[in-house]
Structures are given as structure tokens and as C-alpha cells.
PQR file with spaces between the fields and no chain letter, atoms N, CA, C, O and H, PARSE charges and radii, in Angstrom:
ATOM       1  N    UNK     1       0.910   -5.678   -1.343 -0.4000 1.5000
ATOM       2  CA   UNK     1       0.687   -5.316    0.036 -0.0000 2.0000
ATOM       3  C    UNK     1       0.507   -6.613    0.822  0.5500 1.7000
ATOM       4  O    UNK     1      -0.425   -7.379    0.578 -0.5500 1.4000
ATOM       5  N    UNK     2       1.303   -6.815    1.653 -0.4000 1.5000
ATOM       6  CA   UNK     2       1.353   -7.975    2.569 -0.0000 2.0000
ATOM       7  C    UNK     2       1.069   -7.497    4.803  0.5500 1.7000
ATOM       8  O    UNK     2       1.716   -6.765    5.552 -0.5500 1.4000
ATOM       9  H    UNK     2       2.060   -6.193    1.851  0.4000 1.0000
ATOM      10  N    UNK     3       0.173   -8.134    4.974 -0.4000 1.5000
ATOM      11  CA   UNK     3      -0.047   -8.361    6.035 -0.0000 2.0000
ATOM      12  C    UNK     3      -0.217   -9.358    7.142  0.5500 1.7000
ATOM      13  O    UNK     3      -0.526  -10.465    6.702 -0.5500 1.4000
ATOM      14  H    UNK     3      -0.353   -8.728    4.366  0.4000 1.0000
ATOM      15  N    UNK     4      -0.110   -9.301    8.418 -0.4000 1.5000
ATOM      16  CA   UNK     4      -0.211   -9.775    9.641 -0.0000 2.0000
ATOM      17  C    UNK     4      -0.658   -8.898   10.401  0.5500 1.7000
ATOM      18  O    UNK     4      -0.357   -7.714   10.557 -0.5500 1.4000
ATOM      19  H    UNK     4       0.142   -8.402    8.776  0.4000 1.0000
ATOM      20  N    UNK     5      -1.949  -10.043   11.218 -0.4000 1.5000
ATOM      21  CA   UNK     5      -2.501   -9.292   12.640 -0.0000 2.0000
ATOM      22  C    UNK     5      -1.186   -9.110   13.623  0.5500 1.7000
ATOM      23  O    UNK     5      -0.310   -9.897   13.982 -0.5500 1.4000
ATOM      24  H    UNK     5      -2.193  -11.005   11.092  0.4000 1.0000
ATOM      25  N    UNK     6      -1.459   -7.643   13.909 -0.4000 1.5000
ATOM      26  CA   UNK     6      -0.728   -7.145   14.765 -0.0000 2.0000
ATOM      27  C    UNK     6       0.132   -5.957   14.372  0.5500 1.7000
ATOM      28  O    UNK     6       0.621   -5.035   15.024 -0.5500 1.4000
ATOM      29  H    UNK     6      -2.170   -7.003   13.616  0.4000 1.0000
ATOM      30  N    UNK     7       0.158   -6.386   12.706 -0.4000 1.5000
ATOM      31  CA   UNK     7       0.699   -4.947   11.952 -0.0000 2.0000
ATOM      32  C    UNK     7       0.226   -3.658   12.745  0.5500 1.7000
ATOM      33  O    UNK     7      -0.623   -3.693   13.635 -0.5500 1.4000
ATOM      34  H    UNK     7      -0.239   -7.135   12.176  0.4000 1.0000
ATOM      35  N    UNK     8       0.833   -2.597   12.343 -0.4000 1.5000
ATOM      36  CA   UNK     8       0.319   -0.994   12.143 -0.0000 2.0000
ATOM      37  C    UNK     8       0.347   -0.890   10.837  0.5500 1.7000
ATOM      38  O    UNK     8       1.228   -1.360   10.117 -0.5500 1.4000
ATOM      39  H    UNK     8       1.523   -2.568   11.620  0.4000 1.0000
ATOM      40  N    UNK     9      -0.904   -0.083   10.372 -0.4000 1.5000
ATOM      41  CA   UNK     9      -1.164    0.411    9.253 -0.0000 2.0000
ATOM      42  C    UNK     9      -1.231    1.989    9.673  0.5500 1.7000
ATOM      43  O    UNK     9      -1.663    2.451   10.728 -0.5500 1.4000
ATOM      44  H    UNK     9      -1.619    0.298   10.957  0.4000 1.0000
ATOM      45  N    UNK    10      -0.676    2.697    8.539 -0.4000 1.5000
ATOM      46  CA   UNK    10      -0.765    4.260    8.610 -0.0000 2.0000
ATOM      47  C    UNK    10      -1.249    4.595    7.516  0.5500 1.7000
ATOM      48  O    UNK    10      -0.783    4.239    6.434 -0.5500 1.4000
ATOM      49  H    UNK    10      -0.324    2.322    7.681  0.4000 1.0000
ATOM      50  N    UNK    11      -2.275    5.344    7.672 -0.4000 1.5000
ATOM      51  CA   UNK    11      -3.588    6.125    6.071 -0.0000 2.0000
ATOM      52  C    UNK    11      -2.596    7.680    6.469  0.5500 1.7000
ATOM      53  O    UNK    11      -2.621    8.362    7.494 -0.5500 1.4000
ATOM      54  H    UNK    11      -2.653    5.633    8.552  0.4000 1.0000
ATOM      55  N    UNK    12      -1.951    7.813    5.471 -0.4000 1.5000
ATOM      56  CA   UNK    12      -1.884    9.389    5.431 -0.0000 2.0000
ATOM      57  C    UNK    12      -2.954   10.319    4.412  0.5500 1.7000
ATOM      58  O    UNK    12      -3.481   10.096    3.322 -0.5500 1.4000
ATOM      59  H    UNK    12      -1.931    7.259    4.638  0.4000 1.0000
ATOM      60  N    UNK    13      -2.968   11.279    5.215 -0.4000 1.5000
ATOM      61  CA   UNK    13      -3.905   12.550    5.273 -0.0000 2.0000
ATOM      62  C    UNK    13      -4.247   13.176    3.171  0.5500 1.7000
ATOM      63  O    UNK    13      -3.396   13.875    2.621 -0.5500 1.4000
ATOM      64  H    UNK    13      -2.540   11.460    6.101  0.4000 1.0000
ATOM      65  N    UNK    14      -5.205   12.849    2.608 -0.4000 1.5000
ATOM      66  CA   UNK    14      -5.123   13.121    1.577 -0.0000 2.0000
ATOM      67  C    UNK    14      -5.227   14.543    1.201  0.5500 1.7000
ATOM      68  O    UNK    14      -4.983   14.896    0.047 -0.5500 1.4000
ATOM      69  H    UNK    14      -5.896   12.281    3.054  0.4000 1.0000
ATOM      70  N    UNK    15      -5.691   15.645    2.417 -0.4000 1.5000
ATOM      71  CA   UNK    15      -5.815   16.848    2.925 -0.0000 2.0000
ATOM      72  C    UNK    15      -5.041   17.342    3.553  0.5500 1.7000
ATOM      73  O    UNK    15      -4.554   16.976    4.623 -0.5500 1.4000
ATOM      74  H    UNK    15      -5.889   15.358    3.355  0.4000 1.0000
ATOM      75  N    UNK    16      -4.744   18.736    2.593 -0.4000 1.5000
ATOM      76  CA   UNK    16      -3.216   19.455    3.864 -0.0000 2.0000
ATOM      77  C    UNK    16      -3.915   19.847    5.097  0.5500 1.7000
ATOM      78  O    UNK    16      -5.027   20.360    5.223 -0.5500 1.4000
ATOM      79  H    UNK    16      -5.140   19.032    1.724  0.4000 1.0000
ATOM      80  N    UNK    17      -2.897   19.446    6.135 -0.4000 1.5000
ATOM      81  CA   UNK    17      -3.428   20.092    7.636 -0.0000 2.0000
ATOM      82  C    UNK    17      -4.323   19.387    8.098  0.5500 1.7000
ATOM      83  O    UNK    17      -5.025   19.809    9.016 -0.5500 1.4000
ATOM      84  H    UNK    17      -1.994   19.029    6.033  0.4000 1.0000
ATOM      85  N    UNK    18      -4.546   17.782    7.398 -0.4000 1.5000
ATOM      86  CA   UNK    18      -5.512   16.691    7.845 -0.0000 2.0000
ATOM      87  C    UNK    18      -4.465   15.783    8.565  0.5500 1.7000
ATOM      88  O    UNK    18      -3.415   15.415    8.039 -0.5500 1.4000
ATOM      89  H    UNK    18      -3.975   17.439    6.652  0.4000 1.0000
ATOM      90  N    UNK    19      -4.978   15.380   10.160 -0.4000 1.5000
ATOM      91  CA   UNK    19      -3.970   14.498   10.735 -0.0000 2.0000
ATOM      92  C    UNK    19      -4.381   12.975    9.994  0.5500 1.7000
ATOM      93  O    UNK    19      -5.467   12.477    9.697 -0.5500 1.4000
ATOM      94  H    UNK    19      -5.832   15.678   10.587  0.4000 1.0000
ATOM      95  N    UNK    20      -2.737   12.431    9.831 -0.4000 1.5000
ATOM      96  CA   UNK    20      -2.738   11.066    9.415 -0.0000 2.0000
ATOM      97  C    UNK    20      -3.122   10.166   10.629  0.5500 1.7000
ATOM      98  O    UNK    20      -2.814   10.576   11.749 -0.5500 1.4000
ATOM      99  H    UNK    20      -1.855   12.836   10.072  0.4000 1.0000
ATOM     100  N    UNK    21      -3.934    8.672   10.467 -0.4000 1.5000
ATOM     101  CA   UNK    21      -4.617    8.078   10.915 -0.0000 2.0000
ATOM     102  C    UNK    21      -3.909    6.822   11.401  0.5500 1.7000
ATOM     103  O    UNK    21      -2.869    6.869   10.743 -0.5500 1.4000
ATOM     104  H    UNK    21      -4.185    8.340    9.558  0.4000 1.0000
ATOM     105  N    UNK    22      -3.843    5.760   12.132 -0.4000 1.5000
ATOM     106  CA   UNK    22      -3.118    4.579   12.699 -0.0000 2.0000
ATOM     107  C    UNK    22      -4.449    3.785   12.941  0.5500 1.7000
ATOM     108  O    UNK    22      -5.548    4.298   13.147 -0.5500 1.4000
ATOM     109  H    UNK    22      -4.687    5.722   12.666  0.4000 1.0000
ATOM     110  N    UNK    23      -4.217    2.700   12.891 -0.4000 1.5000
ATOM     111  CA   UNK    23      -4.698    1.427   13.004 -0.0000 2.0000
ATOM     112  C    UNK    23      -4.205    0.040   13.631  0.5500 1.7000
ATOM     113  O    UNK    23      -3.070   -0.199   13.218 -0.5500 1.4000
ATOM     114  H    UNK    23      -3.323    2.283   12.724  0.4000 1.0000
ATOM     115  N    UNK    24      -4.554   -0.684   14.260 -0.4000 1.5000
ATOM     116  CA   UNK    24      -3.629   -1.973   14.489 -0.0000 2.0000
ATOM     117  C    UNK    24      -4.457   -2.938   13.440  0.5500 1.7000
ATOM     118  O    UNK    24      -5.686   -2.866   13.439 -0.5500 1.4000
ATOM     119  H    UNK    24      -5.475   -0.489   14.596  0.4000 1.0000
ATOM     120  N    UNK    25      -3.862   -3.730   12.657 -0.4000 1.5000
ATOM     121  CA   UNK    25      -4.929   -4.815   11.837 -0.0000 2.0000
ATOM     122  C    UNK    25      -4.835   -5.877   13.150  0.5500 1.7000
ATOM     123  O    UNK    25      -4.101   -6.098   14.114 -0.5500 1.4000
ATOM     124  H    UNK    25      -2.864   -3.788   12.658  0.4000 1.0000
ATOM     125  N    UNK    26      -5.866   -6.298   12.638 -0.4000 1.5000
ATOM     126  CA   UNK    26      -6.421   -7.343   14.099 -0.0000 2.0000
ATOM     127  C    UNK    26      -6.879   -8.643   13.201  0.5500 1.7000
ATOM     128  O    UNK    26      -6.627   -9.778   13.607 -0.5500 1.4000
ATOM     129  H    UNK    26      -6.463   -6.119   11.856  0.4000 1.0000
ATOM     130  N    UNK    27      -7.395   -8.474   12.267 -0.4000 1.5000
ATOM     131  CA   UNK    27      -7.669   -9.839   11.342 -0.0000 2.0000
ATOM     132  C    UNK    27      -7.418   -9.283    9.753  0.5500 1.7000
ATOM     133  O    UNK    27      -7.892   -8.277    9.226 -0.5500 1.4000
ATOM     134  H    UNK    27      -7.600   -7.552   11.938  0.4000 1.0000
ATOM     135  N    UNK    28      -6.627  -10.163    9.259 -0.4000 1.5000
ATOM     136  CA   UNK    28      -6.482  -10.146    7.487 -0.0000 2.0000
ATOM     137  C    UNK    28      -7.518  -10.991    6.965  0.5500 1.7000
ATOM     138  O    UNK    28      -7.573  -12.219    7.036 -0.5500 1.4000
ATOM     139  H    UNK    28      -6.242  -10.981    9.686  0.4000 1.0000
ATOM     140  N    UNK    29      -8.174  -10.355    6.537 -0.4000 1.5000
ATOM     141  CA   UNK    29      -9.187  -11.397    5.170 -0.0000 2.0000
ATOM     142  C    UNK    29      -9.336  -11.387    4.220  0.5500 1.7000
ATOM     143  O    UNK    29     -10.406  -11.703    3.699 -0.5500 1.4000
ATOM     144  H    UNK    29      -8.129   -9.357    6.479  0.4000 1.0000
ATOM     145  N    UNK    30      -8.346  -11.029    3.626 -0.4000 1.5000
ATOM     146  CA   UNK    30      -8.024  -11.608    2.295 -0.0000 2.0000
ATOM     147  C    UNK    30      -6.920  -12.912    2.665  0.5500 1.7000
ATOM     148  O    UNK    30      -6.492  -13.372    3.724 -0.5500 1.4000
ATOM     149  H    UNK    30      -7.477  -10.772    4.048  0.4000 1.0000
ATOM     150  N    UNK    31      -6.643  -13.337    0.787 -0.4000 1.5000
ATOM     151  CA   UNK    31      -5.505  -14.451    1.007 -0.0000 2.0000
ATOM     152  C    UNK    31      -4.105  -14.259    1.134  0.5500 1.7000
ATOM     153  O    UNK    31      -3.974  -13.140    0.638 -0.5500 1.4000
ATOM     154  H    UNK    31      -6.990  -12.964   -0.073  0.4000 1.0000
ATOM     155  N    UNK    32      -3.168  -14.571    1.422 -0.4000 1.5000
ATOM     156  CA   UNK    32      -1.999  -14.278    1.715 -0.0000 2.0000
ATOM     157  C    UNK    32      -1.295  -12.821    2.033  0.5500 1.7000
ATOM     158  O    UNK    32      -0.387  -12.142    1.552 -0.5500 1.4000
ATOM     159  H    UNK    32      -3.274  -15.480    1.824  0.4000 1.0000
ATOM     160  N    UNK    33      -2.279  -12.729    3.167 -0.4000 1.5000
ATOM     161  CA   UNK    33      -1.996  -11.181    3.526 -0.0000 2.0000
ATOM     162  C    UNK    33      -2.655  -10.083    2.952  0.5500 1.7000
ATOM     163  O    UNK    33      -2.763   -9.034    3.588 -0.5500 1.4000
ATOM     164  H    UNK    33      -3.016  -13.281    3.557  0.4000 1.0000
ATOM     165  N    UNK    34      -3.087  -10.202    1.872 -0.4000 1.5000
ATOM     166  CA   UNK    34      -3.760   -9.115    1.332 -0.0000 2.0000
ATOM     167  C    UNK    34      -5.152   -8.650    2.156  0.5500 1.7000
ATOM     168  O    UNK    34      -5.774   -9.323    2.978 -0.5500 1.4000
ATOM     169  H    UNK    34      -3.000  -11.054    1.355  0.4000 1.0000
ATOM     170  N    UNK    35      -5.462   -7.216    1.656 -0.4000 1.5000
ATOM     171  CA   UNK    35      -6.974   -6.667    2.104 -0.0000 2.0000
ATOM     172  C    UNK    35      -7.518   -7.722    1.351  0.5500 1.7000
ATOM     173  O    UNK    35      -7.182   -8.517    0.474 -0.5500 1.4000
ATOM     174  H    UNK    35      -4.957   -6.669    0.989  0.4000 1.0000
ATOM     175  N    UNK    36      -9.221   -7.187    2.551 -0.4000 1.5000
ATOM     176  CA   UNK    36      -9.219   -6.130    3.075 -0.0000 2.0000
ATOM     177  C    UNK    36      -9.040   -6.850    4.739  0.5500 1.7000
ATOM     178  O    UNK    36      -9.234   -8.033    5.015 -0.5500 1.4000
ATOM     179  H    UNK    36      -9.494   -6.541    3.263  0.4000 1.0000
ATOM     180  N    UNK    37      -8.665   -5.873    5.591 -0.4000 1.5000
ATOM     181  CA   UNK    37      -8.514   -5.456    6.667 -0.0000 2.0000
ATOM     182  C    UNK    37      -9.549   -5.159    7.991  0.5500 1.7000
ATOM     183  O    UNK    37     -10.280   -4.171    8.051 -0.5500 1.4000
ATOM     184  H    UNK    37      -8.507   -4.912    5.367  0.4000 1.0000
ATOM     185  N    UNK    38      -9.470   -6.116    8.943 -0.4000 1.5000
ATOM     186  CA   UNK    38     -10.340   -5.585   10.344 -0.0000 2.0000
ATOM     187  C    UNK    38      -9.266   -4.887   11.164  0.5500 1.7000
ATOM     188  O    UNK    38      -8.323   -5.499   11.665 -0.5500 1.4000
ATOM     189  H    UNK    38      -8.876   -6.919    8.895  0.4000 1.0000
ATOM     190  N    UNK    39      -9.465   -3.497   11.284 -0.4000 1.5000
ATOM     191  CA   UNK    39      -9.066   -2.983   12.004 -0.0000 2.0000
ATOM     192  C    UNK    39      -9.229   -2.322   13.338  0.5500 1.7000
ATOM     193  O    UNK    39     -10.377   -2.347   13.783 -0.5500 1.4000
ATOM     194  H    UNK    39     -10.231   -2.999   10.877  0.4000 1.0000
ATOM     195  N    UNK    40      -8.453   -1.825   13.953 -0.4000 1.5000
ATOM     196  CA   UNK    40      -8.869   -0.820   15.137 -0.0000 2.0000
ATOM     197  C    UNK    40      -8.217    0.278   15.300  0.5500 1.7000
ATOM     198  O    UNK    40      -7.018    0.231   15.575 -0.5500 1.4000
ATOM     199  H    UNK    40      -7.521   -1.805   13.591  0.4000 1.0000
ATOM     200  N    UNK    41      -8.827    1.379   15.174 -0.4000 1.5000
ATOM     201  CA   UNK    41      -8.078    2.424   14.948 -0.0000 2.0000
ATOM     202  C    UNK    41      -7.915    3.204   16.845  0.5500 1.7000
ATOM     203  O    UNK    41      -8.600    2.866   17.810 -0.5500 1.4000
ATOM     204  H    UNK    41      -9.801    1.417   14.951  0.4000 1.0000
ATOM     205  N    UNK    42      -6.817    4.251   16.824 -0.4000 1.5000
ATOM     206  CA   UNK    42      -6.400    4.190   18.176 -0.0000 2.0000
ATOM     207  C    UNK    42      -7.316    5.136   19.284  0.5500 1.7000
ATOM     208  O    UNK    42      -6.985    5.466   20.423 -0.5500 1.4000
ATOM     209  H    UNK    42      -6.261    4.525   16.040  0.4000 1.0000
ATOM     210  N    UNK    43      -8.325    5.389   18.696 -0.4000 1.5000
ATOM     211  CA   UNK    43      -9.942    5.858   19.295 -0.0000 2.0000
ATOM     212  C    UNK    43     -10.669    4.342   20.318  0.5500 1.7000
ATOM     213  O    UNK    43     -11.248    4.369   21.404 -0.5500 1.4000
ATOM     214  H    UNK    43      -8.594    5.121   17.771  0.4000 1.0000
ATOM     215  N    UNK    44     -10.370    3.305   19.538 -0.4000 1.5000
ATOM     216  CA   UNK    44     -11.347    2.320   19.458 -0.0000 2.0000
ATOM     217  C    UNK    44     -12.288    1.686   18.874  0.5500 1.7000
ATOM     218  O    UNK    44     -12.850    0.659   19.254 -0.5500 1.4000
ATOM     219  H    UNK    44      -9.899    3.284   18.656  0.4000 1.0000
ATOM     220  N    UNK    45     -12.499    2.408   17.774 -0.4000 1.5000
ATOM     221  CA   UNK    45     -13.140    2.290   16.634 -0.0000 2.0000
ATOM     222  C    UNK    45     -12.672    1.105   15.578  0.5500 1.7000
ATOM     223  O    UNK    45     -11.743    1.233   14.779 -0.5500 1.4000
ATOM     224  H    UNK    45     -12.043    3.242   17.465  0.4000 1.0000
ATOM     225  N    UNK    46     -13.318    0.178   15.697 -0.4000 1.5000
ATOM     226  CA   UNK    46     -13.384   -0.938   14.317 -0.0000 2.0000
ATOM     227  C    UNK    46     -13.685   -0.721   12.828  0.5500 1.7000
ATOM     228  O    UNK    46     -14.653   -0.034   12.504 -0.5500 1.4000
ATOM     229  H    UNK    46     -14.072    0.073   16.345  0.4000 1.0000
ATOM     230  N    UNK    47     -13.145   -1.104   12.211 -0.4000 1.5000
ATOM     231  CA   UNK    47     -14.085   -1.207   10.812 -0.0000 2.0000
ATOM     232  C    UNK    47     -12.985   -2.040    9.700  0.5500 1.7000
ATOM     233  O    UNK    47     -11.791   -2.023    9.999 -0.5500 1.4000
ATOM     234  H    UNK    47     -12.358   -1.663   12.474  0.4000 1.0000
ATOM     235  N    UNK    48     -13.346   -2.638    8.641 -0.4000 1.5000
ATOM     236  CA   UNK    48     -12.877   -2.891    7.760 -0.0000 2.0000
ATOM     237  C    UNK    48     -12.287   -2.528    6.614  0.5500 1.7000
ATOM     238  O    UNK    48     -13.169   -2.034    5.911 -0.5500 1.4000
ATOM     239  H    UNK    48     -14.316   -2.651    8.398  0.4000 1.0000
ATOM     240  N    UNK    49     -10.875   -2.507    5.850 -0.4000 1.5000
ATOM     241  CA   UNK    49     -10.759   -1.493    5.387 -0.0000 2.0000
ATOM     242  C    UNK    49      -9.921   -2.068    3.840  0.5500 1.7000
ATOM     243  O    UNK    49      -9.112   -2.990    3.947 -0.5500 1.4000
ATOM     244  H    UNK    49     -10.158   -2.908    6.421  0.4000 1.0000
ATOM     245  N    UNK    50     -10.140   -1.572    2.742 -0.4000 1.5000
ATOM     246  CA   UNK    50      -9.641   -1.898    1.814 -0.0000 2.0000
ATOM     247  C    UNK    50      -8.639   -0.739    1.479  0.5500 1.7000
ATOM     248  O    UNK    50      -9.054    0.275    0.918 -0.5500 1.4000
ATOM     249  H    UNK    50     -10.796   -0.823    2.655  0.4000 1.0000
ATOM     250  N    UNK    51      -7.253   -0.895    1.840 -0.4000 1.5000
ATOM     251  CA   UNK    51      -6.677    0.206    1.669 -0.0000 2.0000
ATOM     252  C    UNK    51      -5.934    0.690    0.677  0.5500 1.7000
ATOM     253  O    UNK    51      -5.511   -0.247    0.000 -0.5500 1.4000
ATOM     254  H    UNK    51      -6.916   -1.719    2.296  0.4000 1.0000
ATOM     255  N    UNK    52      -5.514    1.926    0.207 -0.4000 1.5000
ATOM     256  CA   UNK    52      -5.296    2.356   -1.315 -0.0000 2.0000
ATOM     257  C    UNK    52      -3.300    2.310   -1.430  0.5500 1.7000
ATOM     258  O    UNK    52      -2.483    1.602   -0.842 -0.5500 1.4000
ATOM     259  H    UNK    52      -5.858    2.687    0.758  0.4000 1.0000
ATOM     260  N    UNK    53      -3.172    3.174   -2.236 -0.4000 1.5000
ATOM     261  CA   UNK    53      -1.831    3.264   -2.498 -0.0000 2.0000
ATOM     262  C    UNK    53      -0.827    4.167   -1.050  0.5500 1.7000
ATOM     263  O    UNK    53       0.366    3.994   -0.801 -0.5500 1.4000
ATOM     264  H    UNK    53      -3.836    3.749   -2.714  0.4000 1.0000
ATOM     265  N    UNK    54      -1.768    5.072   -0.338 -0.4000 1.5000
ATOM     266  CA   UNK    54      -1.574    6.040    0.070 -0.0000 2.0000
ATOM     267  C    UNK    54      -1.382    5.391    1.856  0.5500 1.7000
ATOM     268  O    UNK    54      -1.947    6.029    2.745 -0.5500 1.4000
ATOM     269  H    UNK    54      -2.737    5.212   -0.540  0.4000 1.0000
ATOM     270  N    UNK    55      -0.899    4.646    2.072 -0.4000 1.5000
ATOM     271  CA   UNK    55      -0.816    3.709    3.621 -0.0000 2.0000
ATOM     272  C    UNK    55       0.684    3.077    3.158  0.5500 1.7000
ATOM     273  O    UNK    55       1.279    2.779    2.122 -0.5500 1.4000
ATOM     274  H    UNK    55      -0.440    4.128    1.351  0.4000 1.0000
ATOM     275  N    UNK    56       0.865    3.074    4.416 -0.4000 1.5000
ATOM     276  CA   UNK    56       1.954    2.157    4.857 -0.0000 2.0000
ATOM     277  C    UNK    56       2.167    1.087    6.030  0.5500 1.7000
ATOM     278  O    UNK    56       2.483    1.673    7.066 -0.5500 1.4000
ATOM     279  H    UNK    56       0.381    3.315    5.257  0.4000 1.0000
ATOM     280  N    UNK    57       2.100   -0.133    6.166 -0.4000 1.5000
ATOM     281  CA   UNK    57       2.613   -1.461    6.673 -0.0000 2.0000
ATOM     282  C    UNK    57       3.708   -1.301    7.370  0.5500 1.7000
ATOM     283  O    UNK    57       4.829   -1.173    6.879 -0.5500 1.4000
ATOM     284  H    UNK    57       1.843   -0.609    5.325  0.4000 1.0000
ATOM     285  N    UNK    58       3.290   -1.300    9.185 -0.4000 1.5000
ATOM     286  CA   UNK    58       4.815   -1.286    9.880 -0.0000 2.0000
ATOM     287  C    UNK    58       4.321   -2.497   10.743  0.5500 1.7000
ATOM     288  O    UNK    58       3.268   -2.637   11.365 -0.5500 1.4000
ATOM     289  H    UNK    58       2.378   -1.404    9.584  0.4000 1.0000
ATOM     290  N    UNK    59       5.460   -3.380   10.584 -0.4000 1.5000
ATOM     291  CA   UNK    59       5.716   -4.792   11.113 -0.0000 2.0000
ATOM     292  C    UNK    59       6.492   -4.330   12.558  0.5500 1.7000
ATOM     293  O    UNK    59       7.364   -3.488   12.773 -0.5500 1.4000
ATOM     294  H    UNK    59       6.315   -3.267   10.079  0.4000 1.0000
ATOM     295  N    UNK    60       5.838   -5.183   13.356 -0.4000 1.5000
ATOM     296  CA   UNK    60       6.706   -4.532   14.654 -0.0000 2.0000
ATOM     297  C    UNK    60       8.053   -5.247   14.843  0.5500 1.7000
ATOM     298  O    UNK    60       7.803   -6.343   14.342 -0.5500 1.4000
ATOM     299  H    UNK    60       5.130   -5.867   13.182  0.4000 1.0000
ATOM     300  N    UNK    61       8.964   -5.282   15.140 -0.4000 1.5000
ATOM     301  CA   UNK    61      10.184   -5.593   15.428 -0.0000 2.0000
ATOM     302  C    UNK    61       9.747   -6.591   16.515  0.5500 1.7000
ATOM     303  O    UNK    61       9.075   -6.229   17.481 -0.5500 1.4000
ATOM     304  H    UNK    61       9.168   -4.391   15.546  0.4000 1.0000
ATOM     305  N    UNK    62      10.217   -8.071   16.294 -0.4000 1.5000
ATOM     306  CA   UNK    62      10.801   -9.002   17.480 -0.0000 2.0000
ATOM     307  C    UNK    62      11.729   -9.040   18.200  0.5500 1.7000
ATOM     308  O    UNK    62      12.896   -9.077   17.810 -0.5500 1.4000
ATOM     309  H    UNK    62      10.763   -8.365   15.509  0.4000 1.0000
ATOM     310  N    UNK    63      11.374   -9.037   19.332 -0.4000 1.5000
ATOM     311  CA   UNK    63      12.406   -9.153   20.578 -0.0000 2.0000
ATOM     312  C    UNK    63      12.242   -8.215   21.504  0.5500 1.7000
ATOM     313  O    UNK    63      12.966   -8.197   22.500 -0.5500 1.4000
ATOM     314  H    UNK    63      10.426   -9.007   19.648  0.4000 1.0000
């Protein structure tokens, strides 16, 4: 799992009929991209996050 501030991270729902969750990472602290993760999720809500198998990493497109 590789990251950059500014990524989107997506936690999908481990519960049927549970909405999946978004995040912007805002700081990586681990080393070379790895968790764990300062995030902000799209409430406003901060927190740090060590994330599992079950997320996905969207790099935004340049230009």
C-alpha cells in the first residue's frame, strides 16, 4: 500500500446496507508511503488510521 497527501482513500462497508466511507489523507506517517494515515474524512472529522485489506488508494489525476 503506497501513499501521498492528497490521495482519496475509500474503507468499504464491512456490513450489508452499511454506506462506504471517503477520506482525503492529509499526512502519511509511515515510511515510504505506508500507514498509518492522518486523515479527514468528508464530515470533517480527523483521525488516524491504519488501514486493512478492505480500502482502496485513488491518486488524483494531473492536469
Amino acid at each position: 500500500m503506497h501513499a501521498v497527501a492528497g490521495d482519496r482513500i475509500h474503507f468499504k462497508s464491512g456490513t450489508v446496507g452499511a454506506p462506504e466511507h471517503e477520506a482525503e489523507i492529509l499526512e502519511v506517517q509511515g515510511s515510504n508511503g505506508e500507514p498509518p494515515y492522518r486523515v479527514r474524512f468528508d464530515d470533517g472529522h480527523e483521525s488516524i488510521v491504519y488501514p486493512g485489506s478492505d480500502i482502496q488508494i485513488e491518486h488524483p489525476s494531473s492536469g
